[in-house]
BABA-41370 format. One record per residue: residue number from 1; residue in one letter; chain; z, y, x of N, C-alpha, C in turn. Coordinates in Angstrom, 3 decimals, m for minus. Layout:
<rec i="NUM" aa="a" ch="A" n_up="Z" n_north="Y" n_east="X" ca_up="Z" ca_north="Y" ca_east="X" c_up="Z" c_north="Y" c_east="X"/>
...
This chain:
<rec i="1" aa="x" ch="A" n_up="146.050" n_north="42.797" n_east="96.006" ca_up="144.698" ca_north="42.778" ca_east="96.505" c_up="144.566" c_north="43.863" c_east="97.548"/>
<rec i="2" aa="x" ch="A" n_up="143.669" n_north="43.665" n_east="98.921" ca_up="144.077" ca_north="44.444" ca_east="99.857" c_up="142.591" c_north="45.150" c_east="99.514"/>
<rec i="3" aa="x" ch="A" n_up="142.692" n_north="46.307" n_east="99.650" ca_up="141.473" ca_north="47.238" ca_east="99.203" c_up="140.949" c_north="47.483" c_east="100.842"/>
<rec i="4" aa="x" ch="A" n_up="139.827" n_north="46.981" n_east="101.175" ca_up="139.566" ca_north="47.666" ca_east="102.516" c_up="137.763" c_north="48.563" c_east="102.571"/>
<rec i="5" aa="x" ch="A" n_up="137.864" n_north="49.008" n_east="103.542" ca_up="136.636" ca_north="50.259" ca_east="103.612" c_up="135.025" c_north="49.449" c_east="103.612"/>
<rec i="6" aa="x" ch="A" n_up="134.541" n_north="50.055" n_east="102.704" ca_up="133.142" ca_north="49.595" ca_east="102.669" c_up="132.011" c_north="49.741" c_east="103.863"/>
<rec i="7" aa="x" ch="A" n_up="131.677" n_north="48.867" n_east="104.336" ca_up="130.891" ca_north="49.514" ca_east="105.380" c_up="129.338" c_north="48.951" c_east="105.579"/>
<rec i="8" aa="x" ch="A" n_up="127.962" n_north="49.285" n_east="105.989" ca_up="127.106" ca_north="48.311" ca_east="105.710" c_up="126.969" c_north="46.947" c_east="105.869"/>
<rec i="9" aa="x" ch="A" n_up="127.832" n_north="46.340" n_east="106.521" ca_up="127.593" ca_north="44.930" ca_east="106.790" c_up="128.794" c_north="44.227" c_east="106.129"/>
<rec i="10" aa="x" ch="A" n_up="129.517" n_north="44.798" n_east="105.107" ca_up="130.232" ca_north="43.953" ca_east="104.105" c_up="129.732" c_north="44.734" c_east="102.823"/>
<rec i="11" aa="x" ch="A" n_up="129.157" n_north="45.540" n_east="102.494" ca_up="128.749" ca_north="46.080" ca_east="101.210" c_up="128.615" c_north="45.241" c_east="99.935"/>
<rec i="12" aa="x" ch="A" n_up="127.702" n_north="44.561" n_east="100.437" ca_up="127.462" ca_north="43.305" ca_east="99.507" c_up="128.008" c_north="42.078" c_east="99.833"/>
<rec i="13" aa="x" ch="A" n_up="129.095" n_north="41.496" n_east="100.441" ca_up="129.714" ca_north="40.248" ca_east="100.556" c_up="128.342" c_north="39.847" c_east="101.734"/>
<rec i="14" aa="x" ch="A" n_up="129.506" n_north="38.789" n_east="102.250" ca_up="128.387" ca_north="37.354" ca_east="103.307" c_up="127.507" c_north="36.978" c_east="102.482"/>
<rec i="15" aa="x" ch="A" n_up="126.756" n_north="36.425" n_east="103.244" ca_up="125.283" ca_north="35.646" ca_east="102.377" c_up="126.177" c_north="34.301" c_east="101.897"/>
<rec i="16" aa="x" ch="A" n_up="127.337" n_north="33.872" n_east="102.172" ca_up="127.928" ca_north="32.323" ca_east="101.957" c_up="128.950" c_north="32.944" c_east="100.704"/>
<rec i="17" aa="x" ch="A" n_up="129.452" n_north="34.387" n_east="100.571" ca_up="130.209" ca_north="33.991" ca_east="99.612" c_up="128.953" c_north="34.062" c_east="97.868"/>
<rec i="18" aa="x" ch="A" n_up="130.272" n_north="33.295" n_east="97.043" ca_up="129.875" ca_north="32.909" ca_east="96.061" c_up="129.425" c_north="34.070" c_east="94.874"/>
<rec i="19" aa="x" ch="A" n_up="128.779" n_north="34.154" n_east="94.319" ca_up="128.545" ca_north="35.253" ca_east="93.131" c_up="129.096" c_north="34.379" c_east="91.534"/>
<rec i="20" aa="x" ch="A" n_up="130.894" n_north="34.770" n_east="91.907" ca_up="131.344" ca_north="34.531" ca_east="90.556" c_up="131.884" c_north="36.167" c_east="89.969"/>
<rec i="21" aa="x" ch="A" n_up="132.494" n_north="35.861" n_east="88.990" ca_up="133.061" ca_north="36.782" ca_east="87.962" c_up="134.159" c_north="37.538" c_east="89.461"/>
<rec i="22" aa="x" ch="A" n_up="134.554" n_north="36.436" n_east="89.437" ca_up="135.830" ca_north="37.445" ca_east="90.894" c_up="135.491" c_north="38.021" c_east="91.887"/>
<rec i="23" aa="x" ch="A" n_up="134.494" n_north="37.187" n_east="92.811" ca_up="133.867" ca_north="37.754" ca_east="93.970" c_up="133.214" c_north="39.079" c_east="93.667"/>
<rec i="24" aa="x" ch="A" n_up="132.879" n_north="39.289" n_east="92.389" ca_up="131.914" ca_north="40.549" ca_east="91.909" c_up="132.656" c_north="41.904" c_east="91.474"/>
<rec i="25" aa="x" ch="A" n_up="134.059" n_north="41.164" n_east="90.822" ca_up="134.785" ca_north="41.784" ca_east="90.655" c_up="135.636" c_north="42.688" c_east="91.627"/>
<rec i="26" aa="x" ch="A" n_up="135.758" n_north="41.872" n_east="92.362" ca_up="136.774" ca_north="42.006" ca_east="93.866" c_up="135.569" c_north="43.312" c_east="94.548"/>
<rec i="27" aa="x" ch="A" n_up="134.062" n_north="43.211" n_east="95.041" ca_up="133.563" ca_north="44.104" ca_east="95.740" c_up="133.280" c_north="45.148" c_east="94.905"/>
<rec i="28" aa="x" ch="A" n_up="133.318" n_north="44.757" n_east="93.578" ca_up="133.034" ca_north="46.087" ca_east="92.693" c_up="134.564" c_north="47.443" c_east="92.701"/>
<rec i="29" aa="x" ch="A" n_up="135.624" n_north="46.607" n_east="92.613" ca_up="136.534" ca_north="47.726" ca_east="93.432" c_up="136.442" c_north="48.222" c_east="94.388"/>
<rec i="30" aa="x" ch="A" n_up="136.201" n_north="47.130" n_east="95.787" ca_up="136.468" ca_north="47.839" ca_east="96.744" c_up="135.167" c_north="48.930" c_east="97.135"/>
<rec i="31" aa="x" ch="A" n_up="133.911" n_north="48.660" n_east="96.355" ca_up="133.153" ca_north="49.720" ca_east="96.566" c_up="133.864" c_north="50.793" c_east="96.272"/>
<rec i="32" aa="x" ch="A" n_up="134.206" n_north="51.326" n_east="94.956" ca_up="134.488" ca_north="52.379" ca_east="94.455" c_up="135.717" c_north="52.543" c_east="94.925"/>
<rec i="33" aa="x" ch="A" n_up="137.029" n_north="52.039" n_east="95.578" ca_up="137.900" ca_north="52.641" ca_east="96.356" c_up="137.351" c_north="53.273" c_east="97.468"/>
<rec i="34" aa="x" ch="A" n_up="136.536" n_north="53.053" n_east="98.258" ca_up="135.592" ca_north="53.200" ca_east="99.363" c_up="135.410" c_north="54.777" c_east="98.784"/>
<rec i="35" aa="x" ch="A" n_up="134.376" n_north="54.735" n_east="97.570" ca_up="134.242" ca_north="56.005" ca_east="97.446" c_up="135.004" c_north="57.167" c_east="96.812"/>
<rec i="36" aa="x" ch="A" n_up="136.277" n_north="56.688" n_east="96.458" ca_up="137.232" ca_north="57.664" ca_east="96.284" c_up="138.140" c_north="58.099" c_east="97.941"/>
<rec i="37" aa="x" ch="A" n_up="138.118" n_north="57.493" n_east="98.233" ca_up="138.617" ca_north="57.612" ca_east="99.708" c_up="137.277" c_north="58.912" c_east="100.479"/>
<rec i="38" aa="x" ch="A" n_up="136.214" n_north="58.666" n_east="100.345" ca_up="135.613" ca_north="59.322" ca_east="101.028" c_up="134.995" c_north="60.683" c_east="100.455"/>
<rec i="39" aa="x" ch="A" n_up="135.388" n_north="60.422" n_east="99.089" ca_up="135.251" ca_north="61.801" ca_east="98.426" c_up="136.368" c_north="63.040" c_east="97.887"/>
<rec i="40" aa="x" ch="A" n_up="136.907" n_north="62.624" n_east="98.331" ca_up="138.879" ca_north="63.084" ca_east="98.040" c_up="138.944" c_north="64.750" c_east="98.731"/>
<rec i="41" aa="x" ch="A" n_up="139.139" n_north="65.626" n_east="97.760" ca_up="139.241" ca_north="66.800" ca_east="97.501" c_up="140.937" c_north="66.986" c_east="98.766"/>
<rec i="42" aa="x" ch="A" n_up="141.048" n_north="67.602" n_east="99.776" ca_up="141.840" ca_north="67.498" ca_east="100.064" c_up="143.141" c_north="69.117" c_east="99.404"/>
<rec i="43" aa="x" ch="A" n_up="142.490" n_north="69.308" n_east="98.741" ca_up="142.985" ca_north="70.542" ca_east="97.581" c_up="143.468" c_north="69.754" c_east="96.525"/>
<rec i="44" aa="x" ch="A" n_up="143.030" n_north="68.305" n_east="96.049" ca_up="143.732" ca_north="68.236" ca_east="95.073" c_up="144.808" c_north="67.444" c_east="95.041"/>
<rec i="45" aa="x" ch="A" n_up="145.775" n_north="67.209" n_east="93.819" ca_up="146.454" ca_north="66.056" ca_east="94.343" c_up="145.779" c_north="64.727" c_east="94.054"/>
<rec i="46" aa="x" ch="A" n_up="146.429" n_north="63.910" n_east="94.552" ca_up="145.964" ca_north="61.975" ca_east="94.657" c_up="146.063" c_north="61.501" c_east="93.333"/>
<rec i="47" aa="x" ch="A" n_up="147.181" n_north="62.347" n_east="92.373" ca_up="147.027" ca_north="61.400" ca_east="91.019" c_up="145.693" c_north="62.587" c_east="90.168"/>
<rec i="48" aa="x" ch="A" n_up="145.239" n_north="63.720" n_east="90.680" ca_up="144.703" ca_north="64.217" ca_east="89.957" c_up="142.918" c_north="63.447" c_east="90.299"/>
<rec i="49" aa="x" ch="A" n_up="143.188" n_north="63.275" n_east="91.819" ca_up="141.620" ca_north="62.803" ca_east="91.733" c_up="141.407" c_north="61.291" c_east="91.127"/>
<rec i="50" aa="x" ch="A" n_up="142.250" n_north="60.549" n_east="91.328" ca_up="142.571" ca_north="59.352" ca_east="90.785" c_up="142.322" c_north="59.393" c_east="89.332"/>
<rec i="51" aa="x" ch="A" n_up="142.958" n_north="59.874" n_east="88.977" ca_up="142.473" ca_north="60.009" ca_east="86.912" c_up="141.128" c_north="61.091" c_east="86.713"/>
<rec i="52" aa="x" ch="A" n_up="140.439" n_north="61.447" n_east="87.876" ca_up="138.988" ca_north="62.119" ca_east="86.736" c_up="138.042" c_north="60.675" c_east="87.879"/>
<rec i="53" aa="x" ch="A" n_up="138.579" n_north="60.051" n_east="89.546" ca_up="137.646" ca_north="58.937" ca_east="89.246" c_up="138.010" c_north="57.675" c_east="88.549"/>
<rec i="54" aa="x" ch="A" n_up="139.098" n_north="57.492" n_east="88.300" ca_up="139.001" ca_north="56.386" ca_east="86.659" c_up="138.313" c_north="56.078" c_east="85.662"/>
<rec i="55" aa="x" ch="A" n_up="138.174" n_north="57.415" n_east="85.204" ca_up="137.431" ca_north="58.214" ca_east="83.879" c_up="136.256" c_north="57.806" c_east="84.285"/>
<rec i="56" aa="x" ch="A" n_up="135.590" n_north="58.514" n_east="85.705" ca_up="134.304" ca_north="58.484" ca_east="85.876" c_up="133.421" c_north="56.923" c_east="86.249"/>
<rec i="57" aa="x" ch="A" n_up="134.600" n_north="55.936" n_east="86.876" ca_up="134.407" ca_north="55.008" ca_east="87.082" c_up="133.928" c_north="54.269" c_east="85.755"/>
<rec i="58" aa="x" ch="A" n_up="134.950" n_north="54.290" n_east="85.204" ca_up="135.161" ca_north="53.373" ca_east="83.695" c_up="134.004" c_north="53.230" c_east="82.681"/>
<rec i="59" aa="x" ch="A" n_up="133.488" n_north="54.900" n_east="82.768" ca_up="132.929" ca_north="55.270" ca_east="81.833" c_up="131.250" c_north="54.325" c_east="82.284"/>
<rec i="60" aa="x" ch="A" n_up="131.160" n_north="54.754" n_east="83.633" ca_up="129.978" ca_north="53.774" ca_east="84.284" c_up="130.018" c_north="52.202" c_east="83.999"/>
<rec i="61" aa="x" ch="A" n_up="131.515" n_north="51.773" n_east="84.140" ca_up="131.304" ca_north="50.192" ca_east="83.782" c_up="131.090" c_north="50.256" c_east="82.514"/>
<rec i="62" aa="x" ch="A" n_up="131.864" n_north="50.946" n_east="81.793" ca_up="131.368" ca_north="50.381" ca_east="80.051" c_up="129.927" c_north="50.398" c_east="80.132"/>
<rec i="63" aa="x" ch="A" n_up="129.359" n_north="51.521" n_east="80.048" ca_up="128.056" ca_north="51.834" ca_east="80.011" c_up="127.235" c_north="50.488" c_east="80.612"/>
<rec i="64" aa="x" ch="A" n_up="127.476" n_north="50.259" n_east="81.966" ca_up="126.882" ca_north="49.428" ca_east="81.949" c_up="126.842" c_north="48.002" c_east="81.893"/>
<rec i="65" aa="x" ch="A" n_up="127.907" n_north="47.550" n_east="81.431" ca_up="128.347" ca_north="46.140" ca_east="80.557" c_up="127.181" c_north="46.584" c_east="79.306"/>
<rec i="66" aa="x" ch="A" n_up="127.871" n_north="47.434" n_east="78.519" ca_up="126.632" ca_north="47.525" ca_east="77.408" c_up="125.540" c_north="47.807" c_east="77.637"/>
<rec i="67" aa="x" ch="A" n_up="124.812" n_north="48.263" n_east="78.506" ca_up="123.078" ca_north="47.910" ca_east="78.301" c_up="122.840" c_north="46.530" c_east="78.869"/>
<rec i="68" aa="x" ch="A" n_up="123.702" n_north="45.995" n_east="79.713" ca_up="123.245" ca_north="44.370" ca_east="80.322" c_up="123.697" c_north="43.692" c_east="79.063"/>
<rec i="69" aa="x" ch="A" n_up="124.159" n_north="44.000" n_east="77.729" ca_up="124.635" ca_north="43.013" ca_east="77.034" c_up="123.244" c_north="43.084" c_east="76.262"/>
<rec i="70" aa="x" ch="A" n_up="123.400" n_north="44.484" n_east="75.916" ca_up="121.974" ca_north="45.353" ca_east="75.167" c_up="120.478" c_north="44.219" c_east="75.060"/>
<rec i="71" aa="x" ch="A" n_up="120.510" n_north="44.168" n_east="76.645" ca_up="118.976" ca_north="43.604" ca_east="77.074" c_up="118.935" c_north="42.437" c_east="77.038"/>
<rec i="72" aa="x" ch="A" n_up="120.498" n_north="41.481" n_east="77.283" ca_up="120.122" ca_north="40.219" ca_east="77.520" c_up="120.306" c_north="39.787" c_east="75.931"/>
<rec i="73" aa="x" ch="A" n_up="120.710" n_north="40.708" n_east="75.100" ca_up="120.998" ca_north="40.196" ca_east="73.305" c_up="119.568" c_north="40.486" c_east="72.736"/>
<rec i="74" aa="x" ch="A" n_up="118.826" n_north="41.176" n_east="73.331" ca_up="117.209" ca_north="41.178" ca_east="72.728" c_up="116.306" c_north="40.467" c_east="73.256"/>
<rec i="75" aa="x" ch="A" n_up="116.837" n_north="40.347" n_east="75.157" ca_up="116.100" ca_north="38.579" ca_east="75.034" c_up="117.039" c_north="37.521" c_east="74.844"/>
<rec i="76" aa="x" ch="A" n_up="117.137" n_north="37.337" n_east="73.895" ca_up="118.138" ca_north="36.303" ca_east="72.910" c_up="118.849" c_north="35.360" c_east="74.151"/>
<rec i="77" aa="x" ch="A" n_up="119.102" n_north="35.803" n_east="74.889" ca_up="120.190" ca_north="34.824" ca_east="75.888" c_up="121.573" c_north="35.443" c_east="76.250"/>
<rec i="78" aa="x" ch="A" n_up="122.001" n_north="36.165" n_east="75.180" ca_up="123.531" ca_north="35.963" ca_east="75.394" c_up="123.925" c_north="35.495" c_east="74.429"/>
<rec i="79" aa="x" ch="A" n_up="124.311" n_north="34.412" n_east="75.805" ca_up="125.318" ca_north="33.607" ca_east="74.697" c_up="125.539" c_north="32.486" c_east="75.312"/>
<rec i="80" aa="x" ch="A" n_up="126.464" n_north="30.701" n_east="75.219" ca_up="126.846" ca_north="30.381" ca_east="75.878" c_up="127.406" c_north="30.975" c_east="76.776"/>
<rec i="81" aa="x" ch="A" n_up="127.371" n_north="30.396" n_east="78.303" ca_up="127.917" ca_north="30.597" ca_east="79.423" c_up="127.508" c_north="31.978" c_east="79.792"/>
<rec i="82" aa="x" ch="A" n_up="126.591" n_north="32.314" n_east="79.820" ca_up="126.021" ca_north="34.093" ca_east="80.253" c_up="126.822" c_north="34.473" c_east="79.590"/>
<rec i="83" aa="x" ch="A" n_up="127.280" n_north="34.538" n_east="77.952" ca_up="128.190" ca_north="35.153" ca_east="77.869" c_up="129.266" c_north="35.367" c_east="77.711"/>
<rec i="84" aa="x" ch="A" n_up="129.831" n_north="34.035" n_east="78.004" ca_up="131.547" ca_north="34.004" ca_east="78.857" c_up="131.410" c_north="34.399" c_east="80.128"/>
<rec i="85" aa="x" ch="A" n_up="130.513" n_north="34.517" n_east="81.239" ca_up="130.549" ca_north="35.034" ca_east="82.660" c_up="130.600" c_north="36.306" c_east="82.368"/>
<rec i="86" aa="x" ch="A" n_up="129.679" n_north="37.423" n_east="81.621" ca_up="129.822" ca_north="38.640" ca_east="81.558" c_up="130.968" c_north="39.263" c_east="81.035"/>
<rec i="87" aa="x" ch="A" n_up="132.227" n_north="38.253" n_east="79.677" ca_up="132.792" ca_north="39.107" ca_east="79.342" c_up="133.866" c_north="39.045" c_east="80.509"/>
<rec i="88" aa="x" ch="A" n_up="133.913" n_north="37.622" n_east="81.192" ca_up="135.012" ca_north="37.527" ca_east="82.074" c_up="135.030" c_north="38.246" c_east="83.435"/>
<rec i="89" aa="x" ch="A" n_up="133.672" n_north="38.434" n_east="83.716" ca_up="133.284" ca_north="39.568" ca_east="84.932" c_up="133.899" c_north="40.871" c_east="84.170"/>
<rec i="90" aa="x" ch="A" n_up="133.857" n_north="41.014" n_east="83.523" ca_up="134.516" ca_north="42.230" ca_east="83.122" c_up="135.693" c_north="42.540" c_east="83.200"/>
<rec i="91" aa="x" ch="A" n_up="136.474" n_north="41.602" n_east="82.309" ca_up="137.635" ca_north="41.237" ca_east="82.204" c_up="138.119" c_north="41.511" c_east="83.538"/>
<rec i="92" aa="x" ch="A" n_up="137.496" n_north="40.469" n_east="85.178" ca_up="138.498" ca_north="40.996" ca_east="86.098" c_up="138.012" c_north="42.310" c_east="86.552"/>
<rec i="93" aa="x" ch="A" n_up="137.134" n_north="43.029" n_east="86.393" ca_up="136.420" ca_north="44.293" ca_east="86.969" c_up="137.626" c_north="45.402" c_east="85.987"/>
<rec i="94" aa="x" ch="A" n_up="138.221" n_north="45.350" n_east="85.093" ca_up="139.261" ca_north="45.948" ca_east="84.533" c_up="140.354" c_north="46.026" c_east="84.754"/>
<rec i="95" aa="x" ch="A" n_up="140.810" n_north="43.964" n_east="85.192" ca_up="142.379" ca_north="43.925" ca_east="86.142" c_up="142.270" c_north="44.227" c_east="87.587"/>
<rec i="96" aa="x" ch="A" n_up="140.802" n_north="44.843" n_east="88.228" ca_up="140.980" ca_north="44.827" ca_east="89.602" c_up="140.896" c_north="46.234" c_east="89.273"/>
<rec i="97" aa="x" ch="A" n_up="140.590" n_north="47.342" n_east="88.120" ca_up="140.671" ca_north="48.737" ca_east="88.381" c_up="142.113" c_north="48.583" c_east="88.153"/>
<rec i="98" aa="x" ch="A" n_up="143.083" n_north="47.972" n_east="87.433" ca_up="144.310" ca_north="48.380" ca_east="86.722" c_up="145.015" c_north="48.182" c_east="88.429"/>
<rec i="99" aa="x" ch="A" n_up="144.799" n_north="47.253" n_east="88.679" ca_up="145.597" ca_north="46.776" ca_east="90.212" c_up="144.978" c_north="47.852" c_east="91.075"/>
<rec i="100" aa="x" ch="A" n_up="143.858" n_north="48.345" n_east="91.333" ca_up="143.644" ca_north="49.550" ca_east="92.201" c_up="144.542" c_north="50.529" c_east="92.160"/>
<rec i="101" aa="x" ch="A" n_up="144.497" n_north="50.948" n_east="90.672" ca_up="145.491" ca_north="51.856" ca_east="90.244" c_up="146.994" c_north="51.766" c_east="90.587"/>
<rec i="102" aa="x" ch="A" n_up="147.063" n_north="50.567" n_east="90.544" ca_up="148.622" ca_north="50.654" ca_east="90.500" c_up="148.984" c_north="50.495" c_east="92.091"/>
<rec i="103" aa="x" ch="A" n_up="148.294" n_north="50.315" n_east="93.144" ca_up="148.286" ca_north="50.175" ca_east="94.651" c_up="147.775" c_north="51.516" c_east="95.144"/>
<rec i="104" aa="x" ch="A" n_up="146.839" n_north="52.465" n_east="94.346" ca_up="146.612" ca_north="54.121" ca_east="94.660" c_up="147.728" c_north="54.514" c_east="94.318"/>
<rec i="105" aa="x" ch="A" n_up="148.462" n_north="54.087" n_east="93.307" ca_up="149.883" ca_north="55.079" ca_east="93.023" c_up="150.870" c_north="54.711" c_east="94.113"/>
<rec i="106" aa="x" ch="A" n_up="150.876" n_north="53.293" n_east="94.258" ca_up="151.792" ca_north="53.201" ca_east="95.188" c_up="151.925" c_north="53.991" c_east="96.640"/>
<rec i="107" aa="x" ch="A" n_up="150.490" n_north="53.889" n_east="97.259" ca_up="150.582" ca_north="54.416" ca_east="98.809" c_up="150.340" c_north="55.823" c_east="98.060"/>
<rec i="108" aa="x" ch="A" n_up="150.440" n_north="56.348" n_east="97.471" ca_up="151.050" ca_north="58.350" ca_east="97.137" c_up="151.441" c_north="58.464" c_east="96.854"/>
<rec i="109" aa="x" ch="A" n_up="152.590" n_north="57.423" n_east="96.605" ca_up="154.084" ca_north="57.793" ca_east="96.259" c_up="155.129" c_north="57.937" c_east="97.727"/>
């Protein structure tokens, strides 16, 4: 997956692409590569900033998978399809951090 720079007029995808589990998945990395790139300690090393924004990343998606599960399980609509789209939006929002990761290690190696 080619990680490229966020900028205002791709932030949020074309008005034509689709809002699936992937497409969401796919800009939800490349946001946050975007902002590790532009926040990068040039004091530290690449695997050190890389593992506290992982951490910091991660900790934001869990969090907020669980309150969207939170809210939509008290208005009684998860379930069915809402909630195979959310766990599978997840699902790739996890293989597109693992693949970030493993393409940040690569170009600092």
């Amino acid at each position: 997956m080619a990680i490229s720079p966020v900028t205002p007029s791709n932030a949020y995808g074309s008005a034509q692409a689709q809002t699936t589990g992937t497409s969401s998945q796919q800009q939800k990395v490349e946001l946050n590569a975007s902002i590790l790139q532009a926040n990068q300690d040039p004091d530290e090393s690449d695997a050190a900033v890389q593992e506290k924004f992982m951490a910091v990343i991660g900790e934001g998606i869990d969090r907020g998978f669980s309150e969207a599960k939170t809210i939509l399980s008290g208005l009684n609509v998860l379930q069915g399809s809402i909630a195979d789209n959310i766990d599978q939006t997840y699902s790739l929002v996890q293989d597109g951090l693992k693949a970030f990761k493993a393409q940040f290690a690569d170009q600092s190696a």
